[in-house]
MILOTI-11759 format. One record per residue: residue number from 1; chain; y, x, z of N, C-alpha, C in turn. Coordinates in steps of 0.05 Angstrom, whole numbers, plus 32768, in hexadecimal, padded with zeros to 4 digits. Atoms other than C-alpha are relative to their C-alpha. Layout:
N
<node nr="NUM" kette="A" n_yy="Y" n_xx="X" n_zz="Z" ca_yy="Y" ca_xx="X" ca_zz="Z" c_yy="Y" c_xx="X" c_zz="Z"/>
...
END
This chain:
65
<node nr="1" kette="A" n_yy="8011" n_xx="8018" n_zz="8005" ca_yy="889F" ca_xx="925B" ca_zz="8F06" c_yy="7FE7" c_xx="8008" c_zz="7FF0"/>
<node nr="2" kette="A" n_yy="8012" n_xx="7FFC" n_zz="800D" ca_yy="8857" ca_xx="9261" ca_zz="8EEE" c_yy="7FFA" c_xx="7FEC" c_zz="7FEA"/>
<node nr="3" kette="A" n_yy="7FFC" n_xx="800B" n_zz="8022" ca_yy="8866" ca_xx="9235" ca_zz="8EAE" c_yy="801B" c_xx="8003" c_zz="7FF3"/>
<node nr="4" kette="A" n_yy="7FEF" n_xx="7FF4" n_zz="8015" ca_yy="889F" ca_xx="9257" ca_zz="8E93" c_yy="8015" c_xx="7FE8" c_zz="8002"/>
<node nr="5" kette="A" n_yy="7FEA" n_xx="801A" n_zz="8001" ca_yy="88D3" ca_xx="921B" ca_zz="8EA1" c_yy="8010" c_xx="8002" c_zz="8019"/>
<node nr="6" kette="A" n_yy="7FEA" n_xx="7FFA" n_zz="7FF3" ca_yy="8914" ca_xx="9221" ca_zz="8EC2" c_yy="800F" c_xx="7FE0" c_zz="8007"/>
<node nr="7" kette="A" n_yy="7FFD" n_xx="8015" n_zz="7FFB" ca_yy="8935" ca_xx="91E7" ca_zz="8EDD" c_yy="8017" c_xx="7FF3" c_zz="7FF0"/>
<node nr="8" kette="A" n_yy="7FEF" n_xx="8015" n_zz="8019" ca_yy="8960" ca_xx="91AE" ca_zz="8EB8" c_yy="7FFD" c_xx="7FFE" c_zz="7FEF"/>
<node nr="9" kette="A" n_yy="8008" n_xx="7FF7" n_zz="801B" ca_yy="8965" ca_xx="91B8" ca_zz="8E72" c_yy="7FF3" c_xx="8012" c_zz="7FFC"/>
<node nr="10" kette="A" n_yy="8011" n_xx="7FE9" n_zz="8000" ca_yy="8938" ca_xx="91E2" ca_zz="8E5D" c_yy="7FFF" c_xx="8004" c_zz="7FDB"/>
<node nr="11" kette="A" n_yy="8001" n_xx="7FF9" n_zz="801C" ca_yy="8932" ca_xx="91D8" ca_zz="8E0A" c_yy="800B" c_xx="7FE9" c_zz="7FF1"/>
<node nr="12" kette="A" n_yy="7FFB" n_xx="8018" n_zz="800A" ca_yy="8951" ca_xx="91B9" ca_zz="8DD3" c_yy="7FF8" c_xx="8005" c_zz="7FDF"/>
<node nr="13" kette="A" n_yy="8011" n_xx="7FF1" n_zz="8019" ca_yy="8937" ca_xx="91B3" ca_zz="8D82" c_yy="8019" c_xx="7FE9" c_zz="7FF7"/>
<node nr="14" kette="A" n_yy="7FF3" n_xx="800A" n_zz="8012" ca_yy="8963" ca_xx="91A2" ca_zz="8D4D" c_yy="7FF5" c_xx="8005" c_zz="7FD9"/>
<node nr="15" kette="A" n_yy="8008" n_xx="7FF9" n_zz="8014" ca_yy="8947" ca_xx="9191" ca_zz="8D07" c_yy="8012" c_xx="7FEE" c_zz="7FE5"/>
<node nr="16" kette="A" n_yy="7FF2" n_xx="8011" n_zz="8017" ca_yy="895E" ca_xx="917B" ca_zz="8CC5" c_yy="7FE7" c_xx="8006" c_zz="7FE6"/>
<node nr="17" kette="A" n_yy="8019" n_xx="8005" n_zz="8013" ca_yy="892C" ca_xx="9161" ca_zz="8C89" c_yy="800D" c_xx="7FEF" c_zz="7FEB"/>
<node nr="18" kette="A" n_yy="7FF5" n_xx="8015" n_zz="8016" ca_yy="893C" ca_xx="914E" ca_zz="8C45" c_yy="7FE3" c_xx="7FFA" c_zz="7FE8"/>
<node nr="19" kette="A" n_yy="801B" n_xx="8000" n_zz="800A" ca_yy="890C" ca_xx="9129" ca_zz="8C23" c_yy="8010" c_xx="7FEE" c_zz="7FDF"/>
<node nr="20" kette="A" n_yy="8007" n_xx="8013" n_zz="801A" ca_yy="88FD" ca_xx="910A" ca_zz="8BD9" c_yy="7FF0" c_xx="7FEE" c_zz="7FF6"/>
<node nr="21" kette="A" n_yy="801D" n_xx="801D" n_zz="8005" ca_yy="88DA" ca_xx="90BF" ca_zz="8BCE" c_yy="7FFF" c_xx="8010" c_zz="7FE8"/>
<node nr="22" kette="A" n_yy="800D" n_xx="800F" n_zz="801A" ca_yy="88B2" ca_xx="90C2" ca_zz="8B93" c_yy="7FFB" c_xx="7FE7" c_zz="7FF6"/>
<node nr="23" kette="A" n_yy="7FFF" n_xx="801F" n_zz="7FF6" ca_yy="88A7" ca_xx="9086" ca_zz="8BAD" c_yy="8003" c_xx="7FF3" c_zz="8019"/>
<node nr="24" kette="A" n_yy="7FF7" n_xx="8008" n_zz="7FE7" ca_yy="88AC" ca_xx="905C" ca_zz="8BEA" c_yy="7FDE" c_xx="8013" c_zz="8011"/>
<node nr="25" kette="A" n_yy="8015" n_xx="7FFD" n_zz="7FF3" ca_yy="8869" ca_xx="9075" ca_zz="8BF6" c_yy="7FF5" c_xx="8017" c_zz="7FFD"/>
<node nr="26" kette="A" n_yy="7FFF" n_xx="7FE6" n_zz="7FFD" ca_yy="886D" ca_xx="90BF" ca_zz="8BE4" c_yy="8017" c_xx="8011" c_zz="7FFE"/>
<node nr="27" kette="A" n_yy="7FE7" n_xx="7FFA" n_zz="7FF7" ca_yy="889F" ca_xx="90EE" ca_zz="8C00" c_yy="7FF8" c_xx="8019" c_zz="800D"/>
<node nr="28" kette="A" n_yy="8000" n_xx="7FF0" n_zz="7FF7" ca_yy="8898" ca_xx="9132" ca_zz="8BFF" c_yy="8023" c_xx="8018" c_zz="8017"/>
<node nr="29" kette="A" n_yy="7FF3" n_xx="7FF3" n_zz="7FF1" ca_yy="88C9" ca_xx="9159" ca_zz="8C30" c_yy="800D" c_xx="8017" c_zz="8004"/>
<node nr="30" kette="A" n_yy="7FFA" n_xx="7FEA" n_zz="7FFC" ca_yy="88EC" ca_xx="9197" ca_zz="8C45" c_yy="8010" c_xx="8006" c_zz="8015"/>
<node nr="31" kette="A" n_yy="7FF3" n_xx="7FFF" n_zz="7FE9" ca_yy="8911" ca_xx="91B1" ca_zz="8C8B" c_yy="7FFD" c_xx="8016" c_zz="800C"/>
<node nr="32" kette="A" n_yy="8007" n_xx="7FE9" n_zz="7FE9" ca_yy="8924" ca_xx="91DF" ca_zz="8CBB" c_yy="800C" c_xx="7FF3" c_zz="801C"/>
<node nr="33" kette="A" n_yy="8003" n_xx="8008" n_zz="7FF0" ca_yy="8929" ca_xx="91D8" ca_zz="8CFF" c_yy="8003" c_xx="8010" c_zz="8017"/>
<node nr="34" kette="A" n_yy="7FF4" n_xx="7FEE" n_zz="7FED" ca_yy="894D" ca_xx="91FC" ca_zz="8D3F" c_yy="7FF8" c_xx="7FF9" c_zz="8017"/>
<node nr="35" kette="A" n_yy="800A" n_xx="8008" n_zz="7FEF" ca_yy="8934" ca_xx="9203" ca_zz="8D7C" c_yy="8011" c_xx="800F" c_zz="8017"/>
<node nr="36" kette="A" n_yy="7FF6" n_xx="7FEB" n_zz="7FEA" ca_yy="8957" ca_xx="9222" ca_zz="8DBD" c_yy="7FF4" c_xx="7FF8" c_zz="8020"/>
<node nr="37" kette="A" n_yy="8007" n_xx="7FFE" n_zz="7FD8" ca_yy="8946" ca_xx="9233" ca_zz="8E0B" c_yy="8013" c_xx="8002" c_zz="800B"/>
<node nr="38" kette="A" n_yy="7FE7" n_xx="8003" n_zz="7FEE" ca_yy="8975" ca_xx="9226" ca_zz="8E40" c_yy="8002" c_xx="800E" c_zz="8020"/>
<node nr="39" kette="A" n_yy="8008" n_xx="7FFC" n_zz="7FE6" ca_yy="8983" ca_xx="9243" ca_zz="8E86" c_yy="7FF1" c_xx="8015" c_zz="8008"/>
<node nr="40" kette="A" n_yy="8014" n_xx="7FE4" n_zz="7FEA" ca_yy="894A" ca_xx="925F" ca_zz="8EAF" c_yy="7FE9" c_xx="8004" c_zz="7FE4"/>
<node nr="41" kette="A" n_yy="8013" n_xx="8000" n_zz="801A" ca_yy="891E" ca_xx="924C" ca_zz="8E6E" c_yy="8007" c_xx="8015" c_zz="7FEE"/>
<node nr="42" kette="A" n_yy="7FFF" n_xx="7FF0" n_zz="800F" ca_yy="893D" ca_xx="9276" ca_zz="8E4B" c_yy="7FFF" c_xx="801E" c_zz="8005"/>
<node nr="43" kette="A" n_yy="8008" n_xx="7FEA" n_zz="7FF4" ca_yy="8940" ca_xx="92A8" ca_zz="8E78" c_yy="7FE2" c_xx="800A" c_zz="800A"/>
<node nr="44" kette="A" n_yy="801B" n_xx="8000" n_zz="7FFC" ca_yy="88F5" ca_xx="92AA" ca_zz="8E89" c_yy="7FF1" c_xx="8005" c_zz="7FDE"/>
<node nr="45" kette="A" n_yy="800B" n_xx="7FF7" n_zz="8014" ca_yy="88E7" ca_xx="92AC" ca_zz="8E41" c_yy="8009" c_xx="8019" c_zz="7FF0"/>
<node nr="46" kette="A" n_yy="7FF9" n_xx="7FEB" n_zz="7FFE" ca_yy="8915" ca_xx="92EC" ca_zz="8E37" c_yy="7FF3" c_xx="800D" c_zz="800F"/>
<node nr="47" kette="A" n_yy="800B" n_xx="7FED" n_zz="7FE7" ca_yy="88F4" ca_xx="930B" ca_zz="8E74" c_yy="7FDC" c_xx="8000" c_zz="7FF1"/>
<node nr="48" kette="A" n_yy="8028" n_xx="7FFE" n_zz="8007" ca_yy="88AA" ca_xx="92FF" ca_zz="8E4C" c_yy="7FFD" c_xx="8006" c_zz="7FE6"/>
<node nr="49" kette="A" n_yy="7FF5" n_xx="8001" n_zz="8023" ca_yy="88D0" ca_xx="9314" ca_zz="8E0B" c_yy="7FF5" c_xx="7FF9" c_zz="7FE8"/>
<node nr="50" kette="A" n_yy="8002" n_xx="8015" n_zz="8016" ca_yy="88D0" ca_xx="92DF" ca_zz="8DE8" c_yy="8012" c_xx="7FF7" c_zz="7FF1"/>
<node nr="51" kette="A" n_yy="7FDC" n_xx="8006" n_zz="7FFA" ca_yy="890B" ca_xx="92C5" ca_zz="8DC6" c_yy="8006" c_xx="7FE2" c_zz="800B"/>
<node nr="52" kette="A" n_yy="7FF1" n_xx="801D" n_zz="7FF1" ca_yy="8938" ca_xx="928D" ca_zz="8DE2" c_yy="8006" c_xx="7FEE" c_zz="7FE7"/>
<node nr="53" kette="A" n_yy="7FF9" n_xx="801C" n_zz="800E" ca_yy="8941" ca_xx="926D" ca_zz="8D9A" c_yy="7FF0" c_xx="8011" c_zz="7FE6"/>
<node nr="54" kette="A" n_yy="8012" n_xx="7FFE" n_zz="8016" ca_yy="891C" ca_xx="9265" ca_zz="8D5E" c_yy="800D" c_xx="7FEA" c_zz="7FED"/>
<node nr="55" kette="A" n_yy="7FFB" n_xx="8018" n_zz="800C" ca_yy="8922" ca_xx="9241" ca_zz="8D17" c_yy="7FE9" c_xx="8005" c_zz="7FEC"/>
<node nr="56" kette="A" n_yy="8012" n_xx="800D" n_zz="800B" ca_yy="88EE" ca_xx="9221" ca_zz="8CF7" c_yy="7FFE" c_xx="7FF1" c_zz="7FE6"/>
<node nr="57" kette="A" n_yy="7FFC" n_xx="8018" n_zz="8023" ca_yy="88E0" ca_xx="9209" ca_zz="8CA6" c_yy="7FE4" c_xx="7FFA" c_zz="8001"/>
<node nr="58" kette="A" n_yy="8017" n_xx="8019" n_zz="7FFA" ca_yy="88B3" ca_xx="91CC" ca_zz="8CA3" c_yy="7FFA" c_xx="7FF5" c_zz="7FDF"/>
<node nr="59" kette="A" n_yy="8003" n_xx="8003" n_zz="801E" ca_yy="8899" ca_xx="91B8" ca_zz="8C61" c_yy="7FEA" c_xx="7FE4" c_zz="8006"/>
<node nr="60" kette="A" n_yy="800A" n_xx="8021" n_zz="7FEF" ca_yy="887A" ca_xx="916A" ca_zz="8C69" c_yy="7FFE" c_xx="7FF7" c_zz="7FE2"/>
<node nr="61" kette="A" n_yy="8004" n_xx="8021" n_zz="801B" ca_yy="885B" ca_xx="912C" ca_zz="8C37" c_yy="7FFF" c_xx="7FEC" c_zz="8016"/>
<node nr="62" kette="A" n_yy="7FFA" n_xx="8020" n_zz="7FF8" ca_yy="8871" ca_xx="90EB" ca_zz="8C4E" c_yy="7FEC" c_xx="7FED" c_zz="7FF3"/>
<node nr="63" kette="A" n_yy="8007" n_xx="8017" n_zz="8018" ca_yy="883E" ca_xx="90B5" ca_zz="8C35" c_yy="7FF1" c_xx="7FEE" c_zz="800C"/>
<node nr="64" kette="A" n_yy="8012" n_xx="8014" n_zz="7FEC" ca_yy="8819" ca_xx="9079" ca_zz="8C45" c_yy="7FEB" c_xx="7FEC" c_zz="7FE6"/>
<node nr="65" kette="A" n_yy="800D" n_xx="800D" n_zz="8016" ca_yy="87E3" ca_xx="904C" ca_zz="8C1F" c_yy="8009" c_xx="7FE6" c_zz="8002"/>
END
């Protein structure tokens, strides 16, 4: 396939974030975050060596005026 995508499932992300109000209206953050390829996707992204899963730390402010 000339966009790297295999048929059915192809990816899934799993994250988790724990955060701290200061207030309702500031809320800094912290997380990581799993990602995997499935199938032909994953196999297409092995064949272009890439990897098939990754994990991800996210660092975030929550806030609003």
């Amino acid at each position: 396939m000339d966009n790297g995508l295999g048929s059915g499932l192809s990816d899934a992300a799993l994250g988790l974030r724990l955060r701290y109000e200061f207030s309702r209206q500031f809320a800094p953050y912290v997380g990581v975050e799993w990602t995997s390829k499935f199938g032909g996707t994953a196999d297409f992204a092995r064949a272009a060596d890439e990897p098939d899963a990754d994990t991800l730390w996210v660092v975030g402010l929550k806030f609003w005026l």
